[in-house]
Backbone and ligand atoms as CSV (ligand in chain L), in Angstrom:
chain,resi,resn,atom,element,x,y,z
A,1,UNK,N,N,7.398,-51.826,71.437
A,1,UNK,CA,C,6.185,-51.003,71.268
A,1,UNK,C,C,6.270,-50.192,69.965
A,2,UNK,N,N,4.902,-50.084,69.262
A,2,UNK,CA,C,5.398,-49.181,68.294
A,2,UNK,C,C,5.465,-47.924,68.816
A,3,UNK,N,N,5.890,-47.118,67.833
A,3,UNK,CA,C,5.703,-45.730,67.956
A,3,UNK,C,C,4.562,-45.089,67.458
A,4,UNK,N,N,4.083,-43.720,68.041
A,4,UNK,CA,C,2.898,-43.179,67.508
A,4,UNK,C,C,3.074,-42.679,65.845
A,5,UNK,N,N,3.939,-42.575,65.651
A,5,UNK,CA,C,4.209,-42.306,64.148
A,5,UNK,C,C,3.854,-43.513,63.427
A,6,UNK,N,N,4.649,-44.994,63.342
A,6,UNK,CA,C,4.456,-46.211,62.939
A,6,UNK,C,C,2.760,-46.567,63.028
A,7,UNK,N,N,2.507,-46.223,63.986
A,7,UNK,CA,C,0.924,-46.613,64.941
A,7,UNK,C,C,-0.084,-46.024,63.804
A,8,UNK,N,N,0.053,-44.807,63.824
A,8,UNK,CA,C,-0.337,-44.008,62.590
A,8,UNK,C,C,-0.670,-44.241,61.498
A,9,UNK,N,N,0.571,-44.334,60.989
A,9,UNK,CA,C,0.738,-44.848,59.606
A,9,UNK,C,C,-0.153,-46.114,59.273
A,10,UNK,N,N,0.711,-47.371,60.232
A,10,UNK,CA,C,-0.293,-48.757,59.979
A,10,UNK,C,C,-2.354,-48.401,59.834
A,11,UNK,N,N,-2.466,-47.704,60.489
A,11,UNK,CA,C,-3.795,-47.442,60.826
A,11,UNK,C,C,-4.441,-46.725,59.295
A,12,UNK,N,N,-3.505,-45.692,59.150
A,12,UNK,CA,C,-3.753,-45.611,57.845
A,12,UNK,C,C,-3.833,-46.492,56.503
A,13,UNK,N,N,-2.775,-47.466,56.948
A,13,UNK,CA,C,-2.849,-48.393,56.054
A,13,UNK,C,C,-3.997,-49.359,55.577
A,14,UNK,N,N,-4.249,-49.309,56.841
A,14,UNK,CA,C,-5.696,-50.169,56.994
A,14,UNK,C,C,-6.750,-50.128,56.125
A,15,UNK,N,N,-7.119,-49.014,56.470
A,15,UNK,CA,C,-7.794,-47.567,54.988
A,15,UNK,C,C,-7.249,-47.745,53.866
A,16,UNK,N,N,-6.539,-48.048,53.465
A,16,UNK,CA,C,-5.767,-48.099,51.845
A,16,UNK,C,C,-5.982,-49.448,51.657
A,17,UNK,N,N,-5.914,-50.519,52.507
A,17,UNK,CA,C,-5.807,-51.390,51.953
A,17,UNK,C,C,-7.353,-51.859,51.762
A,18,UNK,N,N,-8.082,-51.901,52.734
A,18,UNK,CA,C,-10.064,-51.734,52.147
A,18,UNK,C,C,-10.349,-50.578,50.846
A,19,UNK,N,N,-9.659,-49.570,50.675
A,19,UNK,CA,C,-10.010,-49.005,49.437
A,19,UNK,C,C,-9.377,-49.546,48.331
A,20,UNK,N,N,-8.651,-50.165,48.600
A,20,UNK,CA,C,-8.264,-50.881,47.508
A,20,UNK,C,C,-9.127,-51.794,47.280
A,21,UNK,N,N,-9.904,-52.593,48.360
A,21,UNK,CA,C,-10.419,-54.017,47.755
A,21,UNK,C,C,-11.769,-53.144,46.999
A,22,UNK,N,N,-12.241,-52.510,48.098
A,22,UNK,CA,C,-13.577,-51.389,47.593
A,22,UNK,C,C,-13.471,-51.338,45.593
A,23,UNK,N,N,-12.241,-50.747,45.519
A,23,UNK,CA,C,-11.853,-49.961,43.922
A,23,UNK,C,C,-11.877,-51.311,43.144
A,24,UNK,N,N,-11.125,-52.329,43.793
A,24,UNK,CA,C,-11.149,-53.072,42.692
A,24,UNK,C,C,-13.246,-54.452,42.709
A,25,UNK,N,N,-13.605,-54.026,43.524
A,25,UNK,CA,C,-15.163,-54.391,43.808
A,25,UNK,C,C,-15.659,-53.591,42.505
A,26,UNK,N,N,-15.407,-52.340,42.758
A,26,UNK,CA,C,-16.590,-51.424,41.964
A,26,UNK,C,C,-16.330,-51.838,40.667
A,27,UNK,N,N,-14.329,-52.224,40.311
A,27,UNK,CA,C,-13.978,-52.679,38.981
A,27,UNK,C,C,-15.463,-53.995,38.232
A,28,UNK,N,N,-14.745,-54.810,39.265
A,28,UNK,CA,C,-15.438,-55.883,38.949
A,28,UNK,C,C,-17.067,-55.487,38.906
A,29,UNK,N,N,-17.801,-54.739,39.271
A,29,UNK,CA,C,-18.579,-54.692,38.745
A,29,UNK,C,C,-19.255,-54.274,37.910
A,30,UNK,N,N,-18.493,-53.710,37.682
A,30,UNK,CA,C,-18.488,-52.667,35.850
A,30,UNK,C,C,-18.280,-53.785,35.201
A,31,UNK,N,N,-17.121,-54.851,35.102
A,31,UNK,CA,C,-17.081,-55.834,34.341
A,31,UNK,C,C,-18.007,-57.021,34.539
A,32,UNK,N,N,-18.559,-57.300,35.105
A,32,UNK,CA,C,-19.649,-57.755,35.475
A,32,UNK,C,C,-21.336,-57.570,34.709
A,33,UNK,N,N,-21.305,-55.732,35.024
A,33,UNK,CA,C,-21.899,-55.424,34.152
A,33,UNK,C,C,-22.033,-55.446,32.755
A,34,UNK,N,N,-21.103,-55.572,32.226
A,34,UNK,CA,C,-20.720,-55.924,30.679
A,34,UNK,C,C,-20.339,-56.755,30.397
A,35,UNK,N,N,-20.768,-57.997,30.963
A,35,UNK,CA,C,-20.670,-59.157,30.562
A,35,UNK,C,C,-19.317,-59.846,29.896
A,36,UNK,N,N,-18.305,-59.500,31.154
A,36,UNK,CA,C,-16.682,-59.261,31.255
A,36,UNK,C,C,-16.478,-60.447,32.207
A,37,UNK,N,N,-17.065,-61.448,32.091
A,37,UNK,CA,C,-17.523,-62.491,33.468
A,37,UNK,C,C,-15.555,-63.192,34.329
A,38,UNK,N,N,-14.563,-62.727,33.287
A,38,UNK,CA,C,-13.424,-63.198,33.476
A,38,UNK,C,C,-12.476,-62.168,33.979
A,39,UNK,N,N,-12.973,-60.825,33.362
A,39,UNK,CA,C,-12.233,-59.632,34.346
A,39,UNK,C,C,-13.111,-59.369,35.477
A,40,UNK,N,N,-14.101,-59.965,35.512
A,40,UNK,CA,C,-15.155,-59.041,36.814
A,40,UNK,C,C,-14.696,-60.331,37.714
A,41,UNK,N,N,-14.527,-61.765,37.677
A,41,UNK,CA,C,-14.106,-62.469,38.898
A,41,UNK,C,C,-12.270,-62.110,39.194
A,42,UNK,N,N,-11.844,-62.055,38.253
A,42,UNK,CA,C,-10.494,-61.742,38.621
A,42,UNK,C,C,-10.379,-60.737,39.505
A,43,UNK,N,N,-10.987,-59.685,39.604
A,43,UNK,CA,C,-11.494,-58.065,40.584
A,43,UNK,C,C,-11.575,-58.956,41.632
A,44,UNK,N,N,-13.028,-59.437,41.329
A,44,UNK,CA,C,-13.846,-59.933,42.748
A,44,UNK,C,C,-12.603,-61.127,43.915
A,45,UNK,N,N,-11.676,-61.130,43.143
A,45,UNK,CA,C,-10.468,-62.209,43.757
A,45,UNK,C,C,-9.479,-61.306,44.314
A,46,UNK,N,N,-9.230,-60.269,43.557
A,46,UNK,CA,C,-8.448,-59.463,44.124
A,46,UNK,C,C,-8.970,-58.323,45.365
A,47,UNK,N,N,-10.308,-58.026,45.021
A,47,UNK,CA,C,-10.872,-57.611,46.194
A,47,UNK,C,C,-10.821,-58.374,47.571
A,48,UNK,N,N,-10.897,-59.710,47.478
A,48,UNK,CA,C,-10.577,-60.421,48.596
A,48,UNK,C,C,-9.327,-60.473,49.320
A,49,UNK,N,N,-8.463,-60.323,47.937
A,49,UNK,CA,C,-7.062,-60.658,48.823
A,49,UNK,C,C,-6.745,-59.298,49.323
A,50,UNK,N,N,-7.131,-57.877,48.922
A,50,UNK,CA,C,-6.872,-56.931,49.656
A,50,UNK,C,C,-7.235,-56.915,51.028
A,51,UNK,N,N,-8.825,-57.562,51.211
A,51,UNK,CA,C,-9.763,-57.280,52.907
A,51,UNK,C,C,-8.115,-58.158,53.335
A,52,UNK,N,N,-7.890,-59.222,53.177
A,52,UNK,CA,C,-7.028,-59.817,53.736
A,52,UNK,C,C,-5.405,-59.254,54.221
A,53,UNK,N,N,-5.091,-58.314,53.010
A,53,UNK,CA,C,-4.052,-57.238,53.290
A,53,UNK,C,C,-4.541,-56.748,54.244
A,54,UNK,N,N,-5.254,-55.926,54.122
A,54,UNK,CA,C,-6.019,-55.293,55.722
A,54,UNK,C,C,-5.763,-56.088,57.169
A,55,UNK,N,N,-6.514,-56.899,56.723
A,55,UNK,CA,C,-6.587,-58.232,58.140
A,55,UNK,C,C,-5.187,-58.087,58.843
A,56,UNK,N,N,-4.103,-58.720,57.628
A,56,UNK,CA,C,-2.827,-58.691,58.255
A,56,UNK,C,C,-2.344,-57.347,59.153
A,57,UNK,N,N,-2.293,-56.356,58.658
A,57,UNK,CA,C,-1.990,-55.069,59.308
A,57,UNK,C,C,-3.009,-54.807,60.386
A,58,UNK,N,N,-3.918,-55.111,60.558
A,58,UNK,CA,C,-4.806,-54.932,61.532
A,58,UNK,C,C,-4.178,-56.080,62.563
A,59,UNK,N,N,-4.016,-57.091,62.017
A,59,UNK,CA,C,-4.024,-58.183,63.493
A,59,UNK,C,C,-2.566,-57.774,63.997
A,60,UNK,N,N,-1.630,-57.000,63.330
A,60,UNK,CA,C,-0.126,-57.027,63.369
A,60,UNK,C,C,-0.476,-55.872,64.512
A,61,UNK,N,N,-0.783,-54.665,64.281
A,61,UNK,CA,C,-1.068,-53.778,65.380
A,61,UNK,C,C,-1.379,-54.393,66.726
A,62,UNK,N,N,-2.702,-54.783,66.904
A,62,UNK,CA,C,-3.256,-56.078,68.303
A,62,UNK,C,C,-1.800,-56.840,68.372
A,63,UNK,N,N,-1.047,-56.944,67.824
A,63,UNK,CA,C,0.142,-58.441,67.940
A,63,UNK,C,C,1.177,-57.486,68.620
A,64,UNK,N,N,1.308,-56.127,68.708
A,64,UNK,CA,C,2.351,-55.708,68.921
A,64,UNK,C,C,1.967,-54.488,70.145
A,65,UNK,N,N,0.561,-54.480,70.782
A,65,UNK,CA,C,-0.199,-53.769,71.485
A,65,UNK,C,C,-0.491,-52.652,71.258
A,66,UNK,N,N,-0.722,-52.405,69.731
A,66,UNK,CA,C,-1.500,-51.281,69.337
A,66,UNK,C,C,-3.211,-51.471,69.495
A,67,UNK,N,N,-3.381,-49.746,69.197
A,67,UNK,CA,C,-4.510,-49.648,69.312
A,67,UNK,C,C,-5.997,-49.621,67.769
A,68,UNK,N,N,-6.320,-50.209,67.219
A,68,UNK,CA,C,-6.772,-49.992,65.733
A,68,UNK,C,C,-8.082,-48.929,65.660
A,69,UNK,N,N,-7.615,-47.597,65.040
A,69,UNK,CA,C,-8.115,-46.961,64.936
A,69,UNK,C,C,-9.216,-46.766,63.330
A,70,UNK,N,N,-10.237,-47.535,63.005
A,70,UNK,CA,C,-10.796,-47.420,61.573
A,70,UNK,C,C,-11.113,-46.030,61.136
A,71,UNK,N,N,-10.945,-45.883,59.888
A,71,UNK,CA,C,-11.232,-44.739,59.561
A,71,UNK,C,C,-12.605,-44.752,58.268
A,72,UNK,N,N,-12.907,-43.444,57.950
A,72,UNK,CA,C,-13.564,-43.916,56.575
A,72,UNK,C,C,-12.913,-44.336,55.606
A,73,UNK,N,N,-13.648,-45.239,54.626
A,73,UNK,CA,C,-12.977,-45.265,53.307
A,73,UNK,C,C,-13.532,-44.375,51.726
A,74,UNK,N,N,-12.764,-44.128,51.391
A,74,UNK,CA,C,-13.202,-42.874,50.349
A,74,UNK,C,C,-14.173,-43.872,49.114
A,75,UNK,N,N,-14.901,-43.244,48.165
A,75,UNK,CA,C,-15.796,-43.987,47.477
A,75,UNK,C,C,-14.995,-44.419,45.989
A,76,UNK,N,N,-15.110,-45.002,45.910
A,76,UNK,CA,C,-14.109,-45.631,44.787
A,76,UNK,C,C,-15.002,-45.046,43.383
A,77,UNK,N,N,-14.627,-44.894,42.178
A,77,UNK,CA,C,-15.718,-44.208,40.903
A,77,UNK,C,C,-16.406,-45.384,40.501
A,78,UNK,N,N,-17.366,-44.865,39.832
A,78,UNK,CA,C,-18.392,-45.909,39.680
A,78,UNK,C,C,-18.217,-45.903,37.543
A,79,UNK,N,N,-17.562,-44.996,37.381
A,79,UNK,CA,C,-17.864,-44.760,35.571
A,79,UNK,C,C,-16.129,-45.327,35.424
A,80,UNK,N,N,-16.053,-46.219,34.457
A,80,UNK,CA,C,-14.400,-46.499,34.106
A,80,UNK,C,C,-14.505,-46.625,32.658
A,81,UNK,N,N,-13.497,-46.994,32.087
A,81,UNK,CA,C,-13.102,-47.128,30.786
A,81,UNK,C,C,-12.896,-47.996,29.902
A,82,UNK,N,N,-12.257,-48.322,29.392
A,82,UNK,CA,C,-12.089,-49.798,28.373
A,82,UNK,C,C,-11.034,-50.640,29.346
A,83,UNK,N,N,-10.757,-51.841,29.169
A,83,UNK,CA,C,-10.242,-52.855,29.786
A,83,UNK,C,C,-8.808,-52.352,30.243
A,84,UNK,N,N,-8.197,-51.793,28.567
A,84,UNK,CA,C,-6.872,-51.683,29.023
A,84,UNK,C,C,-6.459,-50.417,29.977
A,85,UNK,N,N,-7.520,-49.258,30.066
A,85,UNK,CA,C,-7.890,-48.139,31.152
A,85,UNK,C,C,-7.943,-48.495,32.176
A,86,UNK,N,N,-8.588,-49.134,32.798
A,86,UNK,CA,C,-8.863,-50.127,34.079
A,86,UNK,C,C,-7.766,-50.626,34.469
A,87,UNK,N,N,-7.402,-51.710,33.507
A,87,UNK,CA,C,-5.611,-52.219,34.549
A,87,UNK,C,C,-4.213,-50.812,34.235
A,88,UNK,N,N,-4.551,-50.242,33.879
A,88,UNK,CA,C,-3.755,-48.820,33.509
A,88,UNK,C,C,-4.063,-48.453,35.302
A,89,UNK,N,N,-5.405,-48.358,35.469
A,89,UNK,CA,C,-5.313,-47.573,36.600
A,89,UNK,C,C,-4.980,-48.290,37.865
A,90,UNK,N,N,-5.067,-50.061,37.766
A,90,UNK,CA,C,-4.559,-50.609,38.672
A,90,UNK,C,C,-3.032,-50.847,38.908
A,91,UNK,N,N,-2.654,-50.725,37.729
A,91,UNK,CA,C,-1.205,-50.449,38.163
A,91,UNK,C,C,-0.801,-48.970,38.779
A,92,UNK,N,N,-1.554,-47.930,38.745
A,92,UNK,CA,C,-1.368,-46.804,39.257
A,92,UNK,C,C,-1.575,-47.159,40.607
A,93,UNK,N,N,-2.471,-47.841,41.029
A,93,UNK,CA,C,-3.060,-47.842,41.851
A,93,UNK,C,C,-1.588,-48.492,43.287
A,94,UNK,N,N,-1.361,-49.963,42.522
A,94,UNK,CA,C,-0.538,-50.407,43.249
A,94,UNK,C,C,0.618,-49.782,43.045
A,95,UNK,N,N,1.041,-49.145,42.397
A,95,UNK,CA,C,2.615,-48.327,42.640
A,95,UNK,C,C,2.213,-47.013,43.622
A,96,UNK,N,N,0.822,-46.705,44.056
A,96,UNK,CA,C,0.437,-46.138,45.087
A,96,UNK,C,C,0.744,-46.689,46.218
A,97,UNK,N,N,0.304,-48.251,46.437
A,97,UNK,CA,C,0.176,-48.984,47.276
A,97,UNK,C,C,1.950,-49.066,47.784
A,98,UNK,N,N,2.640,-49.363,46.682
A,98,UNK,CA,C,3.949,-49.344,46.648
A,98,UNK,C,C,4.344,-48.478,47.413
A,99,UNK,N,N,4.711,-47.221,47.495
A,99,UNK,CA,C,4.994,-46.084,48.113
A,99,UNK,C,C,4.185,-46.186,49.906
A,100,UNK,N,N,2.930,-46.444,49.666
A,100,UNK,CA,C,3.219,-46.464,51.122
A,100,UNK,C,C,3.653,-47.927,51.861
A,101,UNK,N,N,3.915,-48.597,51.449
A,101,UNK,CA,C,4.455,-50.293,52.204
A,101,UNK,C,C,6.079,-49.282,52.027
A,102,UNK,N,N,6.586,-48.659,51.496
A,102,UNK,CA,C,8.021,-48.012,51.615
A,102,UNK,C,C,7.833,-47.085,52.499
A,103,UNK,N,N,7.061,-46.383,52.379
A,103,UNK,CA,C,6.753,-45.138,53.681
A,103,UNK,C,C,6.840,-46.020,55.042
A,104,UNK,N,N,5.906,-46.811,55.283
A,104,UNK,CA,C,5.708,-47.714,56.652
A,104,UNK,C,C,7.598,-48.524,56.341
A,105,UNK,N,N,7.843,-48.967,56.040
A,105,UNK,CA,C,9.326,-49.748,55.959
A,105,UNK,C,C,10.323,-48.585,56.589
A,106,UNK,N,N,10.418,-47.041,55.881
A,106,UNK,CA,C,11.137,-46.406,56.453
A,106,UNK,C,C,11.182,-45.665,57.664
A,107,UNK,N,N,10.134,-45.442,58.136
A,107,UNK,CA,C,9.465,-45.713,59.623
A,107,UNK,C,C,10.118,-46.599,60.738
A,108,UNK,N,N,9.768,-47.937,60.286
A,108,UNK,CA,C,10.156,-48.532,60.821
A,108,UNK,C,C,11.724,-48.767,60.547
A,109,UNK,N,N,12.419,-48.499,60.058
A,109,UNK,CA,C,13.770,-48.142,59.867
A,109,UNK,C,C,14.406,-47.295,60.820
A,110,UNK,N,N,13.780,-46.246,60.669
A,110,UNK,CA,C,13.941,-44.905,61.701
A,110,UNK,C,C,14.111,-45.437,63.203
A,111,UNK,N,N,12.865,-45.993,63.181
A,111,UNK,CA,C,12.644,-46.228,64.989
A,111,UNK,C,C,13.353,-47.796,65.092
A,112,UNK,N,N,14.062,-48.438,64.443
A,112,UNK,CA,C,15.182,-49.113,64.987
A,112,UNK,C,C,13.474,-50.268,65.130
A,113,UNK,N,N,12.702,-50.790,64.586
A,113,UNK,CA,C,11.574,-51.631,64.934
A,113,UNK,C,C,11.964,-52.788,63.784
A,114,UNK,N,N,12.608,-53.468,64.627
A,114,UNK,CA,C,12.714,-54.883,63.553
A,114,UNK,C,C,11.719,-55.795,63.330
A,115,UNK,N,N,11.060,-55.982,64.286
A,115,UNK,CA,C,9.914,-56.418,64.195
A,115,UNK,C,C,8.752,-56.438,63.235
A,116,UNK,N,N,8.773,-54.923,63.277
A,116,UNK,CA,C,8.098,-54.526,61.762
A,116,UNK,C,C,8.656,-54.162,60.753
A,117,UNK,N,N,9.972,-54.615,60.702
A,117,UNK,CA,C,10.599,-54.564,59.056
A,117,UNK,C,C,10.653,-56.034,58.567
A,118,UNK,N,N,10.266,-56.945,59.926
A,118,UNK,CA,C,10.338,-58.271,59.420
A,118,UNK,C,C,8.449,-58.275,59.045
A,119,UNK,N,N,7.924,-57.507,59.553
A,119,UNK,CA,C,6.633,-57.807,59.090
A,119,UNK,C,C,6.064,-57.535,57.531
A,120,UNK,N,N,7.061,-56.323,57.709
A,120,UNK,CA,C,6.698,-55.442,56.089
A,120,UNK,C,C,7.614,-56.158,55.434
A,121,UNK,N,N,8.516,-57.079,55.813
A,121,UNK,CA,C,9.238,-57.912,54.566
A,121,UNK,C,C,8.248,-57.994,53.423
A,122,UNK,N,N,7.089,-58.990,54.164
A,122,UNK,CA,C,6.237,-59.864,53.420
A,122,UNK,C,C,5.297,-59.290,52.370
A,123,UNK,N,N,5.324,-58.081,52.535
A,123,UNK,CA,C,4.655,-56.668,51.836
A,123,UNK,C,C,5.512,-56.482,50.741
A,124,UNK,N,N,6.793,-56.112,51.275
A,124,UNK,CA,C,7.636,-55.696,49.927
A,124,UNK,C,C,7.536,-56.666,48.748
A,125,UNK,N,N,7.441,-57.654,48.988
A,125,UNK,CA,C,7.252,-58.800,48.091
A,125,UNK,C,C,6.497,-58.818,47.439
A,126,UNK,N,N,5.422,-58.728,48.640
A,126,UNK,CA,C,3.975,-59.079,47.470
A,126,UNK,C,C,3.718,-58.110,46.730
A,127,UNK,N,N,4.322,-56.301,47.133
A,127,UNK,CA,C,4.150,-55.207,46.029
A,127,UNK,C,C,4.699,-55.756,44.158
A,128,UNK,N,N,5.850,-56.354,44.853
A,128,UNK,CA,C,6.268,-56.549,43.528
A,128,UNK,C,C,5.828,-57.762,42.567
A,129,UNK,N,N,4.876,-58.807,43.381
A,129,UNK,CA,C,4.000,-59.205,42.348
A,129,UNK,C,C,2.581,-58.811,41.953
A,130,UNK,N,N,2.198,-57.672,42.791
A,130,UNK,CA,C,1.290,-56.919,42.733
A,130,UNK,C,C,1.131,-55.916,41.008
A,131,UNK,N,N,2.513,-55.427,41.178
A,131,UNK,CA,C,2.798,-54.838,40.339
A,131,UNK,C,C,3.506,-55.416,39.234
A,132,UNK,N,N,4.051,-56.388,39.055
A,132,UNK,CA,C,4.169,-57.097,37.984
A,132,UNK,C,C,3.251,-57.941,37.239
A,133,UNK,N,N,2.406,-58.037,38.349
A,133,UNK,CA,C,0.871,-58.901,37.658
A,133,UNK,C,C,-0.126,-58.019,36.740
A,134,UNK,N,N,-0.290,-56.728,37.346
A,134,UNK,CA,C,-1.050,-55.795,36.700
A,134,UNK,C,C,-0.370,-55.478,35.669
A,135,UNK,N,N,1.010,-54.716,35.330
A,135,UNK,CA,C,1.504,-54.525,34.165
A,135,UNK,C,C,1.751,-55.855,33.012
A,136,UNK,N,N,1.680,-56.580,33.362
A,136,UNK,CA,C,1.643,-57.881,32.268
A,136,UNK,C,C,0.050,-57.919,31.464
A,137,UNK,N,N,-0.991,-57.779,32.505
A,137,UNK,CA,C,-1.915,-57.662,32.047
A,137,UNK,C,C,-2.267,-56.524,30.894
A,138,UNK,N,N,-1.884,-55.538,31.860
A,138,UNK,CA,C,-2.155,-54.263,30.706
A,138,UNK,C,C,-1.225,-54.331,29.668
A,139,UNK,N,N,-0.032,-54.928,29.885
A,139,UNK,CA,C,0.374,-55.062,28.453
A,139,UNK,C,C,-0.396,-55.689,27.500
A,140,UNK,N,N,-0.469,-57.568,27.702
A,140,UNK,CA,C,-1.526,-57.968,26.822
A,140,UNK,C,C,-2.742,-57.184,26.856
A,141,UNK,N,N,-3.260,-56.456,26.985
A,141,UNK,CA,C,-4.573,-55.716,26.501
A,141,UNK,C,C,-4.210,-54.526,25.589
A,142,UNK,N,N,-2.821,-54.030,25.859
A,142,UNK,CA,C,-2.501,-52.982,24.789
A,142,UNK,C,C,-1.795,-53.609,23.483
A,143,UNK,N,N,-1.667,-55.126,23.901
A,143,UNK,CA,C,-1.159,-55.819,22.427
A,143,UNK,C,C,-2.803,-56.478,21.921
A,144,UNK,N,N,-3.724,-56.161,22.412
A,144,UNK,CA,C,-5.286,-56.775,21.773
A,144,UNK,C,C,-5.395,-55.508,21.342
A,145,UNK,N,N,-5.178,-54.632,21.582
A,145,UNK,CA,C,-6.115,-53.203,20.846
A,145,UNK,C,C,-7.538,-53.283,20.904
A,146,UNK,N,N,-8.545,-53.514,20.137
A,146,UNK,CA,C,-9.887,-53.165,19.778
A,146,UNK,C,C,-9.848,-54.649,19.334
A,147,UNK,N,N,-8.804,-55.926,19.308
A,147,UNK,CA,C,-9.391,-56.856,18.834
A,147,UNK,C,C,-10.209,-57.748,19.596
A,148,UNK,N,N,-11.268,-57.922,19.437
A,148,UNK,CA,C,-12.853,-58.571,20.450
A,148,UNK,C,C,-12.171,-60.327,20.501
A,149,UNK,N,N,-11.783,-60.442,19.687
A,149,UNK,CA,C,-11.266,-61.812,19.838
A,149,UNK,C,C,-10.090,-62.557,20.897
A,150,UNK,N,N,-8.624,-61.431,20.907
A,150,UNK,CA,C,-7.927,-61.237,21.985
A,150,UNK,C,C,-8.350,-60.452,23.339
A,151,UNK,N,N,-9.295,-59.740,23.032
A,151,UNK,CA,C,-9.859,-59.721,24.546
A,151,UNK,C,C,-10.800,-60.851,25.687
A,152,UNK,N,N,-11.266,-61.394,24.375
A,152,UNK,CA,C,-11.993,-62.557,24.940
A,152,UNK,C,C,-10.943,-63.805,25.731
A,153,UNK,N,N,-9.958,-63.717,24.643
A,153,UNK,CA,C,-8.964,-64.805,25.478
A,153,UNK,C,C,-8.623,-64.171,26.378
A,154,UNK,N,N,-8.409,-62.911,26.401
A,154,UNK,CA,C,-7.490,-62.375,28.041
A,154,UNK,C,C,-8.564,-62.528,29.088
A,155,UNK,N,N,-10.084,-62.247,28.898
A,155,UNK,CA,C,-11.111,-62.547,29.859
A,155,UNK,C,C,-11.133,-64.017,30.177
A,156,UNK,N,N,-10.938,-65.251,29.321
A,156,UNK,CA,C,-11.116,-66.385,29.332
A,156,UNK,C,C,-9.879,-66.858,30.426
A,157,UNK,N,N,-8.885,-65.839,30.285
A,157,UNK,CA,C,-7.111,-66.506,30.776
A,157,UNK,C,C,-7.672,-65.768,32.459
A,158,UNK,N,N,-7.658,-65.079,32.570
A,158,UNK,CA,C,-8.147,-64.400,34.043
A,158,UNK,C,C,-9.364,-64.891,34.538
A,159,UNK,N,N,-10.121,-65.685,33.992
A,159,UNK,CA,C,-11.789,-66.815,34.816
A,159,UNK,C,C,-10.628,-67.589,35.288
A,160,UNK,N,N,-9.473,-68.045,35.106
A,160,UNK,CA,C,-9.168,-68.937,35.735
A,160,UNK,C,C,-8.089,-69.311,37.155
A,161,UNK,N,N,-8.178,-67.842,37.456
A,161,UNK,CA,C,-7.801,-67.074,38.502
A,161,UNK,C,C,-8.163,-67.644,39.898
A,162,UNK,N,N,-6.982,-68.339,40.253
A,162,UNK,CA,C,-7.293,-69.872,41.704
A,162,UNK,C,C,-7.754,-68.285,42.797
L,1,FEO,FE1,FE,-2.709,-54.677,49.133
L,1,FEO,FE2,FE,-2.740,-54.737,46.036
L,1,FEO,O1,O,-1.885,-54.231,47.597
């Protein structure tokens, strides 16, 4: 069984992980709007795979006879910045994300729940291509500077985002 602490937390997670897809939606549509057609589907891809982060932690609760408690999700900003601002803030974002998949891990540490350290394995992982994907990006965009030409290829290299 989990614990009400673990129970908690996951539930919270839930919430983080829809504001995440939310934040990176609103991304994509700023890029979208500006005719960014290769950073605004790359968003719109990653927005998906977050609802799906969600999913997992949601069905894992039901799998283990919790109860899923939804909460609100906060409004993501609607005004952002230049390209390389944007994945600046998505890497903030996921070394957010980071911290709590470690918060829930040490939790489940505590309460002796193997179960869910084998669940959050699959988390720890994906943080770290989470976060290695975004900082690669923002690097190449801080090696384009203002050049319209290397940004276009980095928009052209991210349309092709399976
Ligand atoms: Fe669900 Fe991007 O972490």
């Amino acid at each position: 069984m989990l614990s009400k602490n673990l129970l908690d937390e996951l539930n919270n997670q839930i919430k983080f992980e829809l504001y995440s897809a939310y934040l990176y939606l609103a991304m994509s549509a700023h890029f979208d709007e500006a005719n960014w057609y290769g950073f605004a589907s790359w968003m719109k891809k990653q927005a998906a795979e977050e609802q799906g982060h969600a999913m997992k932690f949601l069905e894992y609760v039901h799998d283990r006879g919790g109860s899923v408690a939804l909460q609100a999700i906060d409004q993501p900003p609607s005004k952002f910045g230049n390209p390389a601002e944007i994945f600046a803030e998505v890497l903030k974002h996921e070394q957010f994300v980071t911290s709590r998949i470690n918060l829930l891990y040490s939790i489940a540490v505590k309460d002796n729940d193997y179960a869910s350290q084998s669940m959050l394995n699959w988390f720890v992982n994906e943080q770290v291509e989470e976060e290695k994907t975004a900082a690669q990006i923002l690097d190449w965009l801080q090696k384009a500077g203002d050049s319209t030409n290397a940004l276009f290829q980095i928009n052209n290299m991210l349309a092709s985002r399976a």
